[in-house]
C-alpha positions in Angstrom: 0.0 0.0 0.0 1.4 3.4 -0.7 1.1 6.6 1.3 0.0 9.5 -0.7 0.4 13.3 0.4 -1.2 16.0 -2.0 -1.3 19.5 -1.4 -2.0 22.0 -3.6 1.6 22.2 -5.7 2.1 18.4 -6.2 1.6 15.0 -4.9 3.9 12.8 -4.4 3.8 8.7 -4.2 6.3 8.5 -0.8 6.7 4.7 -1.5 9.0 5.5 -4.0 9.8 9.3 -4.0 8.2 10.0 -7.7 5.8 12.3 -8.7 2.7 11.4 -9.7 0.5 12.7 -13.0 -1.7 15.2 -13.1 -4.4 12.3 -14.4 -2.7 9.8 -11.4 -3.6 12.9 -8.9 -7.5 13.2 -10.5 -8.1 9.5 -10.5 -7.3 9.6 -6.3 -9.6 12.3 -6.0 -12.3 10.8 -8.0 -11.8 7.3 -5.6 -11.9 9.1 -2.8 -15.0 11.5 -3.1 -16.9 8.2 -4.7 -15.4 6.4 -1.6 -16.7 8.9 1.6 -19.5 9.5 -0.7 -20.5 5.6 -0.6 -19.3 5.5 3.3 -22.0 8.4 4.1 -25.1 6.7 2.0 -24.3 3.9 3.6 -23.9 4.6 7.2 -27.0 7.3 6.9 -29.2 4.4 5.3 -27.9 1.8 7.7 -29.7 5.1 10.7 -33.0 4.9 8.3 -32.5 7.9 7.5 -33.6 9.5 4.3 -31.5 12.3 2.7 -34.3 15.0 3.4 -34.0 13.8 7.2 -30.4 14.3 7.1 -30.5 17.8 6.1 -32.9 18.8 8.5 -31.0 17.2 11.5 -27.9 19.7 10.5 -26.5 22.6 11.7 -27.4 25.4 9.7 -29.2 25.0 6.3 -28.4 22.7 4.2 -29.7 21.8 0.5 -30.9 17.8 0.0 -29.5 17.6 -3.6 -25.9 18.8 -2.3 -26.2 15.2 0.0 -27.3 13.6 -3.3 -23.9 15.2 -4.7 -22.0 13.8 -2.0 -23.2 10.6 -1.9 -22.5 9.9 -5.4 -19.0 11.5 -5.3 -20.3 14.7 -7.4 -19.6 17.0 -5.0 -16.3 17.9 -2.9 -17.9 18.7 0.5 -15.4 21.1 2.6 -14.3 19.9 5.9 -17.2 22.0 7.7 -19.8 20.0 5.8 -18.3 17.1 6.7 -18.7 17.5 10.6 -22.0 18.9 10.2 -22.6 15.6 8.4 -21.0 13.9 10.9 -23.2 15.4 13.8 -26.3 14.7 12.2 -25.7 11.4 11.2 -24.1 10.6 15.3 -20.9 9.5 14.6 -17.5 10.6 14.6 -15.2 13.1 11.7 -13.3 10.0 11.2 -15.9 7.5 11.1 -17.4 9.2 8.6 -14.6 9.6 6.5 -13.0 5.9 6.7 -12.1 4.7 3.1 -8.6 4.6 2.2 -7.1 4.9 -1.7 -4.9 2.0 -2.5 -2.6 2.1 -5.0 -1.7 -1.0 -7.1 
């Protein structure tokens, strides 16, 4: 498994020093917004709770097709979102984020 930092000037692959592509770095994203989009459907659903339900249950106001977004990885939620997510759905920041991008 490979440990993968990104910021905002490049990425780099640390289990061999090497940068990665511009299309390597998009293709992580991608996983990874499908990936805590999947683990937030399916820990909401696993609640019985609807999307519509989730939203109301948030801090502040929040729209129902932007949890639609998130769910299906359209959407890159800021961190914010994410706890307010988090504390709606009663479980914790990392909980709710648990998926890890392996790279083969």
């Amino acid at each position: 498994m490979a440990i993968i930092i990104c910021n905002i000037i490049s990425c780099f692959d640390l289990s061999n020093m090497t940068m990665l592509k511009k299309s390597e770095i998009e293709h992580i994203r991608a996983n990874l917004l499908k990936n805590v989009g999947k683990n937030i459907q399916y820990i909401r659903e696993d609640k019985g709770i609807s999307q519509f339900d989730l939203t109301t249950k948030m801090i502040g106001e929040f729209d129902v097709t932007n949890v639609s977004r998130i769910e299906s990885g359209r959407n890159n939620p800021t961190l914010f979102t994410l706890y307010r997510i988090a504390e709606a759905l009663e479980v914790s920041l990392p909980e709710l984020i648990d998926c890890q991008y392996t790279k083969n």
